[in-house]
LOFIVEX-678099 format. One line per 3 residues: number of its first residue (from 1); for each residue x, y, z of N, C-alpha, C. Coordinates in Angstrom, 3 decimals. Layout:
BEGIN
NUM> X:Y:Z:X:Y:Z:X:Y:Z ~ ...
//
This chain:
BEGIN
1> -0.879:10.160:-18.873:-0.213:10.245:-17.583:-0.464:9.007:-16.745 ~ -1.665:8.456:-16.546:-2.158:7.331:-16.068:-1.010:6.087:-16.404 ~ -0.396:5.984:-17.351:0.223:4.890:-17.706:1.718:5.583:-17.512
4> 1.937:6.157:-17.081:3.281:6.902:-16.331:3.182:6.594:-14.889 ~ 2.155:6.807:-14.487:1.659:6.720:-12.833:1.534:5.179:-12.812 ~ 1.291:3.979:-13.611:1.318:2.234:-13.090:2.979:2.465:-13.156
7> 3.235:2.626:-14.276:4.765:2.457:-13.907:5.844:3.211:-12.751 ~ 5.315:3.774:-12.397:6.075:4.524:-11.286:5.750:3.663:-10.143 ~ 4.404:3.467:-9.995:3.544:2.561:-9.015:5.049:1.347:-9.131
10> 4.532:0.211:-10.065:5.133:-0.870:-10.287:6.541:-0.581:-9.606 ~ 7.425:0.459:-9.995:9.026:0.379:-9.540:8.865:0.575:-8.041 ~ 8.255:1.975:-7.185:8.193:1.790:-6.304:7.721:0.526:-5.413
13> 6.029:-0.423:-5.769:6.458:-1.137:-5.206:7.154:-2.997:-5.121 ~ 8.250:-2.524:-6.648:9.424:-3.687:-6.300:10.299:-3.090:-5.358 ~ 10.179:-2.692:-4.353:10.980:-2.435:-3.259:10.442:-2.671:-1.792
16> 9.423:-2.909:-1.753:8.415:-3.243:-0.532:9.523:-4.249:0.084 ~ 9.811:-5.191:-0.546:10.387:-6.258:0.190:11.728:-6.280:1.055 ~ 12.022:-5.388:0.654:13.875:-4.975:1.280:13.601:-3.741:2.809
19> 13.046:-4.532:3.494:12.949:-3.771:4.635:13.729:-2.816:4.807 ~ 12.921:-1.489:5.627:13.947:0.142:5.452:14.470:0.302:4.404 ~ 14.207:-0.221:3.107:14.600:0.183:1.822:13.362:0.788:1.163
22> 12.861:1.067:1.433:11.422:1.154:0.808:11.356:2.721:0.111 ~ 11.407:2.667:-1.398:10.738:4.210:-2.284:10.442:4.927:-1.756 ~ 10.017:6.223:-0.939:9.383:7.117:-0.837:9.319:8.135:-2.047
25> 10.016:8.285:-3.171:9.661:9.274:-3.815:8.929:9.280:-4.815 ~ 7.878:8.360:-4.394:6.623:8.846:-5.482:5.740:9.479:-4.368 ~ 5.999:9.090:-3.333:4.817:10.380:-2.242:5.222:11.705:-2.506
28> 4.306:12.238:-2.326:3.838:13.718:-2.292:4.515:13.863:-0.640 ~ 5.672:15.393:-0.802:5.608:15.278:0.461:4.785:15.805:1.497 ~ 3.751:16.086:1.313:2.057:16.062:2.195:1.936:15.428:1.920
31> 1.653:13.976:1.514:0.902:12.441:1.099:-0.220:12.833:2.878 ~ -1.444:11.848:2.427:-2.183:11.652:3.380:-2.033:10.043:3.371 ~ -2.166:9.067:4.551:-2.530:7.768:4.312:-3.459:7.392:5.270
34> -4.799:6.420:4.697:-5.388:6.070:5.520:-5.918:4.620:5.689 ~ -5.411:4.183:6.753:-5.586:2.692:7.272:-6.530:2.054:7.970 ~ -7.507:1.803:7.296:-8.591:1.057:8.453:-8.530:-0.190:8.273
37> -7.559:-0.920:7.779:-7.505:-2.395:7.865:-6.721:-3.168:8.915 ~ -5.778:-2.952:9.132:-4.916:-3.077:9.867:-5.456:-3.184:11.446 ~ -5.701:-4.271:12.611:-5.916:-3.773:13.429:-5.630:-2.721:14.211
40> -4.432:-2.777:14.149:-3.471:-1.693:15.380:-3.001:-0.589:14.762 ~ -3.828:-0.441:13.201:-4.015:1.126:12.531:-5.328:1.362:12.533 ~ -6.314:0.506:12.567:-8.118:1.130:12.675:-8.640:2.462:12.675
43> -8.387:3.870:11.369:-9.153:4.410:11.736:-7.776:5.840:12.049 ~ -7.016:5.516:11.406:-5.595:5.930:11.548:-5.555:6.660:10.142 ~ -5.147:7.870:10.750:-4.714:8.982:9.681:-3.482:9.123:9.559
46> -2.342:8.998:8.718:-0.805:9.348:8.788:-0.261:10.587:7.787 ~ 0.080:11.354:8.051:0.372:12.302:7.152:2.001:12.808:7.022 ~ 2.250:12.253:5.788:3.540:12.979:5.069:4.229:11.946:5.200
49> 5.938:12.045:4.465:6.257:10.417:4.449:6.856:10.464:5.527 ~ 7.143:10.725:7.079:7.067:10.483:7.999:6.434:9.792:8.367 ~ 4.845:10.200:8.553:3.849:9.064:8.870:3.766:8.326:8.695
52> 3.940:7.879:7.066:3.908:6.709:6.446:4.802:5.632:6.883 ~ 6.315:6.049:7.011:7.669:5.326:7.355:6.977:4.515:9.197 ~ 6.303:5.332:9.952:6.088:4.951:10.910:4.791:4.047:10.548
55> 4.029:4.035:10.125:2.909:3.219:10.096:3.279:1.906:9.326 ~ 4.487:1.953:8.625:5.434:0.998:7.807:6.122:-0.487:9.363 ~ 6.554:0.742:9.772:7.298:-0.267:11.100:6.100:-0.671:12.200
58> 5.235:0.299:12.144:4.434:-0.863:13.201:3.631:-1.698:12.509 ~ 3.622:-1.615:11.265:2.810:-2.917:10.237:3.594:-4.148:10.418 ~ 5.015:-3.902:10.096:5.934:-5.055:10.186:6.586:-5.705:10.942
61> 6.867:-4.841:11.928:7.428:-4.841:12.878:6.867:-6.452:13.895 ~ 5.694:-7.078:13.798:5.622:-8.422:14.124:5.969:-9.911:13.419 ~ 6.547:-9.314:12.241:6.932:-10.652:11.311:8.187:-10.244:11.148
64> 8.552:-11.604:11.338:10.403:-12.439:11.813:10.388:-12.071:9.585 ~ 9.751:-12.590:9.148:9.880:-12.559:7.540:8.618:-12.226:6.777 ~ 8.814:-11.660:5.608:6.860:-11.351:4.888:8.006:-11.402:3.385
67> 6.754:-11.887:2.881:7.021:-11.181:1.102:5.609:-10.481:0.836 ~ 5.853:-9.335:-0.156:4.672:-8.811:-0.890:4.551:-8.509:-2.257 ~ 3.922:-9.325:-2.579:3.983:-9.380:-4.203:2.298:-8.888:-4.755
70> 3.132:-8.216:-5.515:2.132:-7.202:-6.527:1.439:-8.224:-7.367 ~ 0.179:-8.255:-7.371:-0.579:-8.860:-8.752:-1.094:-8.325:-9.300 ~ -1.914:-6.929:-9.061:-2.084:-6.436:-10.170:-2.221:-5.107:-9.912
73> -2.140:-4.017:-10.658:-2.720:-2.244:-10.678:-3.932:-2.464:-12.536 ~ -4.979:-1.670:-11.215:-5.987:-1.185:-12.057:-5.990:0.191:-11.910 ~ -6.378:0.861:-13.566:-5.762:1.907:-13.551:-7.764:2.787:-13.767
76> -7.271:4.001:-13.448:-9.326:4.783:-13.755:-8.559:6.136:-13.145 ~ -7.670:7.190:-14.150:-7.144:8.157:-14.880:-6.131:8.365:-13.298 ~ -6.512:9.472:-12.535:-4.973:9.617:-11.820:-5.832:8.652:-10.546
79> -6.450:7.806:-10.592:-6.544:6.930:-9.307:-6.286:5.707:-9.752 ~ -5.253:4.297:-9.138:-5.289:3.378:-9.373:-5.451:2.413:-8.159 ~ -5.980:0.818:-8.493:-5.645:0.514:-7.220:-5.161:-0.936:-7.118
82> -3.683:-1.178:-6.586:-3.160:-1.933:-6.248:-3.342:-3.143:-5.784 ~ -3.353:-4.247:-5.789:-3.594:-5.585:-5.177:-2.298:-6.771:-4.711 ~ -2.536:-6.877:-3.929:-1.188:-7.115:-3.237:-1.435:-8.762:-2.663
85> -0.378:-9.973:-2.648:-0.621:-10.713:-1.992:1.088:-10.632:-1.214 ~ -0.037:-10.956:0.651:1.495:-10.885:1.771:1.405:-12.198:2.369 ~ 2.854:-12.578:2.019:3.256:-13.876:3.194:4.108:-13.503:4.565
88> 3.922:-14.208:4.913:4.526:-13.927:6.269:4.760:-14.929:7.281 ~ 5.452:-15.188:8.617:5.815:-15.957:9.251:5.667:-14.698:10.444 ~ 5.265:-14.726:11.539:4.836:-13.937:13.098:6.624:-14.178:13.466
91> 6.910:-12.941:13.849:7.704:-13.032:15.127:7.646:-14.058:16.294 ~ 6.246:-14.106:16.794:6.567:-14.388:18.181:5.911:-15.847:18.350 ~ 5.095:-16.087:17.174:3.978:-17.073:17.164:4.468:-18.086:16.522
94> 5.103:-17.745:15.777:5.890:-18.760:14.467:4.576:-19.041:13.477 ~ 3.437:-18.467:13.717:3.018:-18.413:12.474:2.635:-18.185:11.104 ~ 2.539:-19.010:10.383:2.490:-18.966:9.052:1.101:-18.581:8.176
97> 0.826:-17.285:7.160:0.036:-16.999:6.499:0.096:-16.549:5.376 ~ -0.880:-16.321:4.577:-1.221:-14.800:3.925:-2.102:-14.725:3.713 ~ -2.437:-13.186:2.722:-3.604:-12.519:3.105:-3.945:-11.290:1.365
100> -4.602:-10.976:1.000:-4.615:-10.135:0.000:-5.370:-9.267:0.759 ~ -5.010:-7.885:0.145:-5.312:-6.564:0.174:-5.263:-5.297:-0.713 ~ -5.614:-4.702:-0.959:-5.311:-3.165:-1.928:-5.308:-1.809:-1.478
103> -4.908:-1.369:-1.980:-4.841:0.349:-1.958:-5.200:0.775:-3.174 ~ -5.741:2.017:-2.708:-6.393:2.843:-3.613:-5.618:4.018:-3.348 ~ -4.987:4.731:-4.827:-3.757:5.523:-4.571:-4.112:6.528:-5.357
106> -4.308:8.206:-5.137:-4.715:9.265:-5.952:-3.163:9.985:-6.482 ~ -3.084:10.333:-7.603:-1.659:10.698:-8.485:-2.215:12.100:-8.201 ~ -1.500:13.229:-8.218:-1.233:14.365:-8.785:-0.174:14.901:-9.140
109> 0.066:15.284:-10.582:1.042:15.655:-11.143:2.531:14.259:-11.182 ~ 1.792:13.381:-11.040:3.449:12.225:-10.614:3.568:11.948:-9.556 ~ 2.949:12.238:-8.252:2.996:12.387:-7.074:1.695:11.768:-6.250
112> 1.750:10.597:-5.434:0.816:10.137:-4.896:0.414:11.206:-3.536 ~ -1.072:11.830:-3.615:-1.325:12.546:-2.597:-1.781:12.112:-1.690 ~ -2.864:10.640:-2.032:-3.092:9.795:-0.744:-3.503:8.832:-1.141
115> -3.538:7.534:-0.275:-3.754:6.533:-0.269:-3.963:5.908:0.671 ~ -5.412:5.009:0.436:-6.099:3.566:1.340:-5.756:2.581:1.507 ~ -5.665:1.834:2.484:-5.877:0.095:2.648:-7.051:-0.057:2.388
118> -7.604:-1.115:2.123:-8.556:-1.929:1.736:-8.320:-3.530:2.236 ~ -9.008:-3.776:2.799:-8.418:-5.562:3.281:-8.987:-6.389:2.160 ~ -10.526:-5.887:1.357:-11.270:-6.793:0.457:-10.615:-5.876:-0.890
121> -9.842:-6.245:-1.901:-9.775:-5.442:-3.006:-10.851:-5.043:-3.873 ~ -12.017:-6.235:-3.712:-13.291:-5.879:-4.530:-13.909:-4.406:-3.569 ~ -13.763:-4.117:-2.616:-14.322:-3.095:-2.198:-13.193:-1.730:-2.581
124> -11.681:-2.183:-2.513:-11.067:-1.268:-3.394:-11.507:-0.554:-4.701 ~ -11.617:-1.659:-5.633:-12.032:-1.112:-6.679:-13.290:-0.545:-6.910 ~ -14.605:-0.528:-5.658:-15.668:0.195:-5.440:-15.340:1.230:-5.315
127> -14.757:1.515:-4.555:-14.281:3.167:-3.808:-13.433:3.751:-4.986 ~ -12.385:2.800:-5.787:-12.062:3.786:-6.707:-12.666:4.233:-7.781 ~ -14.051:3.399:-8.121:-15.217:3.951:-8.983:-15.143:3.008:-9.895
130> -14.295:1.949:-10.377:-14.018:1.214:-10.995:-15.111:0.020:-11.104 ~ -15.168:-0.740:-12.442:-16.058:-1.657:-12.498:-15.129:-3.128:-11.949 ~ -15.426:-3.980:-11.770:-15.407:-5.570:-11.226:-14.996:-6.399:-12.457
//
C-alpha cells in the first residue's frame, strides 16, 4: 500500500503549482493539518479540506509568483515525508527567494488523515521515525 500512497502523493502534489487548482482528493475528509512553520500559521490547527484550502490562501496569498517542486518522498509504511523546494518572488517587496521544507503525511486506507510542516526536513524525517 505504501507504494500506492508515494504515488498518489507524487500526482497530487504535481498540482501545487496551478494556483486554486490544487488536488484535494487524497485528503481524508476529516484530514487534520498542522502548521508550526509558517509564521502567520504558528501553532495552527486546520481541520478538513476546508481548513486546509484556507491555510493554502493565506500561505500564498503574499507572493506575486512561487514554484514548488517536489524532491523527494520518503516512505516508513502508511507515513511518508515529503521534501519540497519553494521559489518565490513577494507581492509587495519584490523579493526574491527560496526555502526547503517537509511534511510528514499519515495514509489511512488511501486517504491522508493528517499532516505537518516541518521547516528543517531532517527534523521531518525524525518525527516520522525514519533514519537520516
Amino acid at each position: 500500500m505504501s507504494q500506492e500512497n508515494v504515488e498518489r502523493l507524487r500526482a497530487s502534489c504535481a498540482t501545487w503549482d496551478r494556483r486554486n487548482r490544487q488536488d484535494f482528493s487524497l485528503l481524508d475528509a476529516d484530514v487534520v493539518f498542522e502548521d508550526d512553520f509558517l509564521p502567520d500559521h504558528a501553532g495552527e490547527t486546520y481541520r478538513g479540506r476546508e481548513g486546509v484550502m484556507r491555510s493554502i490562501r493565506t500561505w500564498l496569498e503574499p507572493y506575486e509568483r512561487f514554484t514548488i517542486e517536489l524532491e523527494q518522498i520518503l516512505e516508513f509504511g502508511d507515513r511518508l515525508v515529503s521534501i519540497h523546494r519553494f521559489r518565490y518572488k513577494a507581492r509587495y517587496t519584490g523579493i526574491e527567494d527560496e526555502m526547503r521544507y517537509a511534511y510528514v503525511w499519515t495514509f489511512r486506507e488511501g486517504k491522508v488523515i493528517h499532516f505537518r510542516t516541518f521547516r528543517e526536513p531532517k527534523d521531518a524525517v525524525k518525527a516520522a521515525g525514519l533514519r537520516e
